[in-house]
C-alpha positions as CSV (number, residue, x, y, z in Angstrom):
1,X,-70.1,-65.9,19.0
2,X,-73.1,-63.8,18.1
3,X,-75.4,-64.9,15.9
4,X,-78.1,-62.4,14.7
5,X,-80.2,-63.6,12.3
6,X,-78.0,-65.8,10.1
7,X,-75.1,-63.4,10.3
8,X,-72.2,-64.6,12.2
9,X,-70.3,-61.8,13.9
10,X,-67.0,-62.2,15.5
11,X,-65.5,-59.4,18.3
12,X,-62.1,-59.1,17.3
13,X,-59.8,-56.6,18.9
14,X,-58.9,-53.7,17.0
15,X,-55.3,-53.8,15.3
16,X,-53.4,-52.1,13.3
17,X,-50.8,-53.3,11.4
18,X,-48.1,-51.7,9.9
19,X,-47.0,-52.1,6.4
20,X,-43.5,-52.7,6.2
21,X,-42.7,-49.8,4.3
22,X,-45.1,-47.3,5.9
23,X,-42.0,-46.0,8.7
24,X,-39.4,-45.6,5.4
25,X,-42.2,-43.4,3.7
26,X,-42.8,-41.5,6.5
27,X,-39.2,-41.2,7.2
28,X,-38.4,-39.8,3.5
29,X,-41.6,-37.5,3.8
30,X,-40.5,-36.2,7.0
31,X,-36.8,-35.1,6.2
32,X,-38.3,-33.6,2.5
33,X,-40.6,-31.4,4.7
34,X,-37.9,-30.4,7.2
35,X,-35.7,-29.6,4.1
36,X,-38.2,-27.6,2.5
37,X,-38.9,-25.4,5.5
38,X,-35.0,-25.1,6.1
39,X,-34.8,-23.9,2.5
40,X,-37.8,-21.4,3.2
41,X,-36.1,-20.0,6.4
42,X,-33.0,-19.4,5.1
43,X,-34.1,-17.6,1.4
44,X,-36.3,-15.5,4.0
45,X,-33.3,-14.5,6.2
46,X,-31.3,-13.8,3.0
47,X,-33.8,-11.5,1.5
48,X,-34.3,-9.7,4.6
49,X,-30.6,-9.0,5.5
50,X,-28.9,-7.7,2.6
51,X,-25.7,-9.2,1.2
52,X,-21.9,-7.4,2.0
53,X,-20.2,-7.1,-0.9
54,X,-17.0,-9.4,-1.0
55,X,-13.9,-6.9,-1.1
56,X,-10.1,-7.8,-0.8
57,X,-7.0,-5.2,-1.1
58,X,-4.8,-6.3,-3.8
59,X,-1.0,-6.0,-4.2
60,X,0.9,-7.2,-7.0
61,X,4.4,-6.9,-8.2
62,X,8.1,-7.7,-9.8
63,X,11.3,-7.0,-9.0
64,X,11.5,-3.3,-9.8
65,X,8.5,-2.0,-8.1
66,X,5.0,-2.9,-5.9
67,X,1.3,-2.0,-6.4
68,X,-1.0,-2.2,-4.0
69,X,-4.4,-0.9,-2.5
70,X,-5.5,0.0,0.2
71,X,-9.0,0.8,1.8
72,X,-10.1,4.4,3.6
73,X,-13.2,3.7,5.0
74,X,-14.7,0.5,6.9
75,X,-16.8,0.0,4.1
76,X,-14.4,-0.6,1.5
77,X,-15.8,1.6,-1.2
78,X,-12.8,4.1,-1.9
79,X,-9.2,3.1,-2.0
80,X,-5.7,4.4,-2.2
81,X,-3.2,3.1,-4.5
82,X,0.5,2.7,-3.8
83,X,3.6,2.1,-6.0
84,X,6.9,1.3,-4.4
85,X,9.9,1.9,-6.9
86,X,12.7,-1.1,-5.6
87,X,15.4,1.0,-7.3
88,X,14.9,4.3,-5.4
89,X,12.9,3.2,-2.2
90,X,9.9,5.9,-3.0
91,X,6.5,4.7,-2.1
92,X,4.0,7.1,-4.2
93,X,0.2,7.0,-3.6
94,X,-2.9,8.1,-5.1
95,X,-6.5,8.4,-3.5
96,X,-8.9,9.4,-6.0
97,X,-12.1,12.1,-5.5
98,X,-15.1,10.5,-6.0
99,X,-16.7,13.8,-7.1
100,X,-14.1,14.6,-10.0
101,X,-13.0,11.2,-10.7
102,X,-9.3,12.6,-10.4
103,X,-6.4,11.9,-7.8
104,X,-6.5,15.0,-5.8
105,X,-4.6,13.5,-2.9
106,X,-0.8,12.1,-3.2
107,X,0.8,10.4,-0.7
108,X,5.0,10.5,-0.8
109,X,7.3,8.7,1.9
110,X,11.0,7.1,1.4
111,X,11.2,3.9,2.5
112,X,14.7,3.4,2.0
113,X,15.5,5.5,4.4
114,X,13.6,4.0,7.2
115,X,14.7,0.5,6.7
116,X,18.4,1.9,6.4
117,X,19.8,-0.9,4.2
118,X,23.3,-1.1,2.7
119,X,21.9,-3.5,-0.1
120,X,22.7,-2.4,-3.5
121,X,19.7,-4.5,-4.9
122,X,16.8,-4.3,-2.0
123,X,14.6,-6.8,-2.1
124,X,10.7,-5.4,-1.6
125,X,7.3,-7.0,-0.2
126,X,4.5,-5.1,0.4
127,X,0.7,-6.1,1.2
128,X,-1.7,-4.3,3.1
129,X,-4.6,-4.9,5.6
130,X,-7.4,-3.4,7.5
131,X,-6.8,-1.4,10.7
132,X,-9.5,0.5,12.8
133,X,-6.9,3.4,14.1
134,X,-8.0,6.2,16.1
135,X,-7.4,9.6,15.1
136,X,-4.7,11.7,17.4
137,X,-5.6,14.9,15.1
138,X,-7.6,17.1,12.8
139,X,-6.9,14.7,9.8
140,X,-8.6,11.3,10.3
141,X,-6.6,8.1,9.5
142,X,-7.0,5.7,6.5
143,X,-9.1,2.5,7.5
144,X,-5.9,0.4,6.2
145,X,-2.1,0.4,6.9
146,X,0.7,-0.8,4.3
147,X,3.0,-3.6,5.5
148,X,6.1,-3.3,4.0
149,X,9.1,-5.9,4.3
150,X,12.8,-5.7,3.1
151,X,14.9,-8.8,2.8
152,X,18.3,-7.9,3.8
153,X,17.0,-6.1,6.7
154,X,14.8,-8.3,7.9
155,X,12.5,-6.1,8.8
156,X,8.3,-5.0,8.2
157,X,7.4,-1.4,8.7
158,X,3.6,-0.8,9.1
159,X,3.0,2.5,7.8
160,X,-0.3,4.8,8.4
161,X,-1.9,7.7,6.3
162,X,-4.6,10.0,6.7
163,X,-7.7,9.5,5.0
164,X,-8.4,12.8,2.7
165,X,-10.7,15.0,3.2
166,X,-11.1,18.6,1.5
167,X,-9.1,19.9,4.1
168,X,-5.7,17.9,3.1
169,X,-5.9,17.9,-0.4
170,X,-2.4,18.3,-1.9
171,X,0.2,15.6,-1.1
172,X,0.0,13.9,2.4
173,X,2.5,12.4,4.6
174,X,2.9,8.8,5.2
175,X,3.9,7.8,8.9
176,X,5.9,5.1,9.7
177,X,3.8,3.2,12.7
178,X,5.8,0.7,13.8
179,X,8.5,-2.6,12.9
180,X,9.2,-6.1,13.7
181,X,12.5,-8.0,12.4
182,X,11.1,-11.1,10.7
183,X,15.0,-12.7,9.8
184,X,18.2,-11.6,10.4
185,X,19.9,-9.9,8.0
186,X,20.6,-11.8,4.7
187,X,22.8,-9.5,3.0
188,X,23.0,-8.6,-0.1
């Protein structure tokens, strides 16, 4: 002990203590600042990249006839229409101009005759998808097939069409791509 002129000094060594709550507090202020600089990142990165707008093909239908679309270019922003007719077998689409607003293309193909059914009452699926074909001629093809499926066949056809240009205007062929039996035959 050190006494300097009726002060008493004592040399302790120097300690921290912890409080017992300091390393929860830290903790909690830690993870709130990761958070928050996670949150930053990320609304950076999403204003910088813009958004793709979400786009599906739609099909819907009864028993007498199918609707469906289907894209023409990667990017989704024009589309074809297609009606099937179950009675008759015709598959009808429509591609509109985005200039005049009007269908100025027509697509026409019988699908009865390709799946070569005997049924009276033919029973009709169609839906349709993206596909990134290659083009084997002047007239560039669609950027989406049709999938069509008959139940007493058992069969799908994938059928292909050209994507319209100025050049094909008028009414446009569809071609039948290719098949795969998915049942046996049911029957009628």
């Amino acid at each position: 002990m050190i006494i300097l002129e009726g002060i008493v000094t004592v040399a302790v060594p120097r300690c921290r203590a912890k409080l017992k709550g300091d390393s929860m507090k830290n903790h909690i202020l830690r993870s709130a600042m990761m958070f928050t600089a996670g949150a930053i990142a990320m609304a950076a990165v999403m204003y910088a990249v813009p958004a793709k707008p979400a786009q599906a093909p739609v099909a819907h239908g009864n028993d007498k006839f199918s609707m469906a679309t289907v894209p023409l270019l990667e990017t989704g922003l024009n589309e074809a229409v297609f009606v099937l007719n179950h009675l008759t077998g015709a598959l009808v689409g429509g591609a509109l101009n985005e200039r005049s607003g009007t269908f100025t293309h027509r697509y026409l193909h019988n699908v009865a005759a390709d799946f070569q059914t005997g049924s009276k009452d033919p029973k009709y699926a169609i839906v349709s998808g993206p596909a990134n074909l290659q083009s084997t001629g002047p007239n560039a093809p669609a950027f989406g097939v049709l999938y069509i499926a008959e139940l007493s066949s058992g069969n799908v056809i994938a059928y292909g069409f050209p994507r319209p240009n100025n050049r094909n205007a008028g009414d446009l062929a569809m071609v039948k791509m290719d098949f795969f039996k998915f049942a046996d035959s049911v029957g009628n």
